[in-house]
N, CA, C and O of each residue as an XYZ file, in Angstrom:
300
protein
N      -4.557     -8.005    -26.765
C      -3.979     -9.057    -25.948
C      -2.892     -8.484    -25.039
O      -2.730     -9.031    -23.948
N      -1.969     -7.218    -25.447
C      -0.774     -6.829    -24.829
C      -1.613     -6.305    -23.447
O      -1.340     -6.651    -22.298
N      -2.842     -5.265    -23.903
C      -3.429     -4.635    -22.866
C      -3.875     -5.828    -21.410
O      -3.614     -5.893    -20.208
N      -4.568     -6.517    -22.282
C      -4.978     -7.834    -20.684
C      -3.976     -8.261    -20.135
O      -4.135     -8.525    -18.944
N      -2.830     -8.462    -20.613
C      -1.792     -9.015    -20.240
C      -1.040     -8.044    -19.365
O      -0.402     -8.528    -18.430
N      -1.029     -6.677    -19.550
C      -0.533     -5.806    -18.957
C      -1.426     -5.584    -17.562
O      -0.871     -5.358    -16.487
N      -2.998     -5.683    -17.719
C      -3.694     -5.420    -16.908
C      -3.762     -6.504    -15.696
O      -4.010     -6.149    -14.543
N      -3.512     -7.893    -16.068
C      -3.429     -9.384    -15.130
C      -2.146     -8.490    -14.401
O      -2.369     -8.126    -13.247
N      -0.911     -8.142    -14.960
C       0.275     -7.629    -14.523
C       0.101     -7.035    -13.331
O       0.377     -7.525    -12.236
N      -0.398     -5.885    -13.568
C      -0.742     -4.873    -12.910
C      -1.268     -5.330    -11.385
O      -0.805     -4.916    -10.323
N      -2.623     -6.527    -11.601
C      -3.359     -6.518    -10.674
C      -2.384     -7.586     -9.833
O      -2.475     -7.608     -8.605
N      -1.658     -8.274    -10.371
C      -0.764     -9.703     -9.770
C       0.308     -8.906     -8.946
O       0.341     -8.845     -7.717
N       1.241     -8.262     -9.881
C       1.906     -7.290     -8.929
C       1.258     -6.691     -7.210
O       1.677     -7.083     -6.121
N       0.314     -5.811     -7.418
C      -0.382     -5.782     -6.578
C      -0.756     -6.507     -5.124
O      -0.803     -6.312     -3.910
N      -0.941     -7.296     -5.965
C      -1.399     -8.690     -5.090
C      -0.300     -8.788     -4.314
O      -0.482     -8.653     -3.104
N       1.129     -9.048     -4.824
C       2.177     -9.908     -4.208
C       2.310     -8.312     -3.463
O       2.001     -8.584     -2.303
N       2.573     -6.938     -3.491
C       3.003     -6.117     -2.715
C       2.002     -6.535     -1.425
O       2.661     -7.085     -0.544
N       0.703     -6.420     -1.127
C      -0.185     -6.334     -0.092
C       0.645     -7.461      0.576
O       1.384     -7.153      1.511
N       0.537     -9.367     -0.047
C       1.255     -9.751      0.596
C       2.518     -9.983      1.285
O       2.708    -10.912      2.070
N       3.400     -9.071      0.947
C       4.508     -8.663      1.417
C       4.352     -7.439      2.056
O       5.191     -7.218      2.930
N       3.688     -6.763      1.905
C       3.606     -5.507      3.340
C       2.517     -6.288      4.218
O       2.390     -5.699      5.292
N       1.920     -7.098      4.153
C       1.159     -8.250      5.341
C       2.021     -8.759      5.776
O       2.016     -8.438      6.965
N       2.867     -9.426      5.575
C       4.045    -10.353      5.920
C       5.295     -9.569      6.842
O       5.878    -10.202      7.723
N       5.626     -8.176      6.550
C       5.980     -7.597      7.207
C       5.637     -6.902      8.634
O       6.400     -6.622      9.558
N       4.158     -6.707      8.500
C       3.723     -6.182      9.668
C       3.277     -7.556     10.595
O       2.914     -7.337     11.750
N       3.297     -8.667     10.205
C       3.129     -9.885     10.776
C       4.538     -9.948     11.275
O       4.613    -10.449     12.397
N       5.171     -9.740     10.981
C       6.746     -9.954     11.605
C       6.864     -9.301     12.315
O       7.152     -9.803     13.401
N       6.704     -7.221     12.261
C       7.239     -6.719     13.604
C       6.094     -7.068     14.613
O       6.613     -6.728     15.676
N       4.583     -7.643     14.983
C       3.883     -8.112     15.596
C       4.406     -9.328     16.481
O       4.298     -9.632     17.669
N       5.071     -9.930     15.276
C       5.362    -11.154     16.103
C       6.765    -10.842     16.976
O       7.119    -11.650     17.835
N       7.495     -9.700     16.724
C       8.374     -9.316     17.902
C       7.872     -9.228     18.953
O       8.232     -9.949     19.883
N       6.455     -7.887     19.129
C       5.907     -7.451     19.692
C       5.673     -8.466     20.628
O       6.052     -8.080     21.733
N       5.171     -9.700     20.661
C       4.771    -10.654     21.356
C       4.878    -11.118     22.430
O       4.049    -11.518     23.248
N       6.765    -11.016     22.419
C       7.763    -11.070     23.651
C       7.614    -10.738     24.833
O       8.073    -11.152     25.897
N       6.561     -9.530     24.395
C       7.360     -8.280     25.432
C       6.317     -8.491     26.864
O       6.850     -8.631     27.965
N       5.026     -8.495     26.740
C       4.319     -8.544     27.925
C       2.917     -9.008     27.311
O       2.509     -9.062     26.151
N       2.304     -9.342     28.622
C       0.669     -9.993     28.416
C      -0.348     -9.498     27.699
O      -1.125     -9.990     26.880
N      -0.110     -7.791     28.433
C      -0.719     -6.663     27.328
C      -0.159     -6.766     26.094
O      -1.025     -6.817     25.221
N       0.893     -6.813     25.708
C       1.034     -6.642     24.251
C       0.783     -7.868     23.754
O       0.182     -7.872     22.679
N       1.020     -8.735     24.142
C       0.504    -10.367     23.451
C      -1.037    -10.288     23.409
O      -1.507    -10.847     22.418
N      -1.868     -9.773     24.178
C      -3.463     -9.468     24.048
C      -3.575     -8.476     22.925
O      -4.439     -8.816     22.116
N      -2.872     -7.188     22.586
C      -3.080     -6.633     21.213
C      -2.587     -7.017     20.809
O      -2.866     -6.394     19.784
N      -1.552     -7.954     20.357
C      -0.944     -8.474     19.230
C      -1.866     -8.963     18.524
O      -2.336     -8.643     17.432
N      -2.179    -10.116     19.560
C      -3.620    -11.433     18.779
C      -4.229    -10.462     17.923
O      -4.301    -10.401     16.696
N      -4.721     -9.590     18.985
C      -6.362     -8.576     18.423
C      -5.746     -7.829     16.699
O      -6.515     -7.841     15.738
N      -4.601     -7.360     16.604
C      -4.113     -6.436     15.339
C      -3.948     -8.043     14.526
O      -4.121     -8.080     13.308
N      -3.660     -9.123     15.168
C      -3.198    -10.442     13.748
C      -4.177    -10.723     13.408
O      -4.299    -11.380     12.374
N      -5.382    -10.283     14.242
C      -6.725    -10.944     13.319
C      -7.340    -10.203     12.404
O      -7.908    -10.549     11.368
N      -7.117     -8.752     13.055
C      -7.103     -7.330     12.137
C      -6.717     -7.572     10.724
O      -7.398     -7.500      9.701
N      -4.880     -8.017     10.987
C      -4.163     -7.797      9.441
C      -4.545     -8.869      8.488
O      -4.426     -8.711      7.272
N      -5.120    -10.236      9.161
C      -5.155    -11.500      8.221
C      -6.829    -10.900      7.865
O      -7.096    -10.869      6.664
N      -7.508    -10.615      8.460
C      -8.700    -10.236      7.737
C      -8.746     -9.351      6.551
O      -9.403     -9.468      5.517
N      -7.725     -8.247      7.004
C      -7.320     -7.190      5.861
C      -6.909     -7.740      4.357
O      -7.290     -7.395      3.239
N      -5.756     -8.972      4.907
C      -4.928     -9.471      3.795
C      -6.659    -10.530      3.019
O      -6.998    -10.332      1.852
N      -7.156    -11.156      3.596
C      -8.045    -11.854      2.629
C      -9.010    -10.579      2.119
O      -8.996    -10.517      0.890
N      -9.743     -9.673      2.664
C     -10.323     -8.923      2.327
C      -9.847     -8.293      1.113
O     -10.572     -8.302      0.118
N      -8.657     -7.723      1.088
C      -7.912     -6.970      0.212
C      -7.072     -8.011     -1.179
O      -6.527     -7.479     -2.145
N      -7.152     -9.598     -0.957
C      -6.885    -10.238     -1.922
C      -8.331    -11.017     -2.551
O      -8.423    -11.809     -3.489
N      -9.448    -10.431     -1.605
C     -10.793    -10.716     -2.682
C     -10.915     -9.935     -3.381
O     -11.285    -10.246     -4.513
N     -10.634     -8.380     -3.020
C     -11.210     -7.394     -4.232
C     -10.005     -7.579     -4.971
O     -10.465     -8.178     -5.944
N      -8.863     -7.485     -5.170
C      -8.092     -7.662     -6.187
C      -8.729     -8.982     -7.236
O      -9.007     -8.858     -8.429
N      -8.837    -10.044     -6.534
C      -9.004    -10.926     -7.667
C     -10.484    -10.652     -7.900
O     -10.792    -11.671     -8.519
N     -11.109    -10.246     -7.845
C     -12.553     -9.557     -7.975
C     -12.268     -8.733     -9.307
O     -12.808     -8.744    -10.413
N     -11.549     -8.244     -8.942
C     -10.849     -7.138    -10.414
C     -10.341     -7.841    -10.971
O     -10.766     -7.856    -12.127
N      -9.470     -8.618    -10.772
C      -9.013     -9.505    -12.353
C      -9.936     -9.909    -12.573
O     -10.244     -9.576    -13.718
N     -10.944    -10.727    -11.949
C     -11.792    -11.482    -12.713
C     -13.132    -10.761    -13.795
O     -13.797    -11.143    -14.758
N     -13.050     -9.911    -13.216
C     -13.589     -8.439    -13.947
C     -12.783     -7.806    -15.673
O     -13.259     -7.469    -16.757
N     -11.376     -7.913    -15.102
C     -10.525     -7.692    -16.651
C     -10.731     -8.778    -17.423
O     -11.181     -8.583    -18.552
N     -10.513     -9.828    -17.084
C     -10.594    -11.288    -17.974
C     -12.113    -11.557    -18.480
O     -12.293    -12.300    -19.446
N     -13.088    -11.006    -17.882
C     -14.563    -10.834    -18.195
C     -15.053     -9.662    -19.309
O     -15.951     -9.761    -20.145
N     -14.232     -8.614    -19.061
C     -14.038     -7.816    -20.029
C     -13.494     -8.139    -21.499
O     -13.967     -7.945    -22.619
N     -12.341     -8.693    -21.049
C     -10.752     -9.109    -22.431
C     -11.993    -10.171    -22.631
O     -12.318     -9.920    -23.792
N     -12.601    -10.888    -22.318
C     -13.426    -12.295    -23.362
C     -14.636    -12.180    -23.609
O     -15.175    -12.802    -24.524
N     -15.430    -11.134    -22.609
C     -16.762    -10.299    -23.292
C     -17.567    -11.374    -22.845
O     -18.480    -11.723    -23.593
N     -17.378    -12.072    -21.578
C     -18.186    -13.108    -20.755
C     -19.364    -12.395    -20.370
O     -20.228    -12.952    -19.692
């Protein structure tokens, strides 16, 4: 039980770092924005980049928990 519990840990942690280094690069982007037409045209193009990244990268995580918890109950 300590091990699954350590392992949910592990993957949750995880989770919240991606969304906080997403959240960050969404912020200096959204500086970026200010500045000119060109950069407001790559801005868009990299925010659709990073929000795709961030769901992409919070399916396989919970893909993997759901994988440990399938394991820990022998589903």
């Amino acid at each position: 039980m300590i091990n699954f519990v350590k392992a949910i840990h592990k993957k949750i942690n995880g989770l919240v770092w991606s969304f906080i280094s997403t959240g960050i690069i969404l912020v200096m982007l959204s500086i970026l924005i200010v500045w000119t037409d060109f950069m407001l045209r790559l801005v868009i193009g990299l925010l659709v980049l990073v929000i795709a990244y961030a769901f992409l990268y919070a399916g396989f995580r919970m893909l993997a928990l759901k994988k440990e918890i399938d394991k820990y109950l022998k589903l």
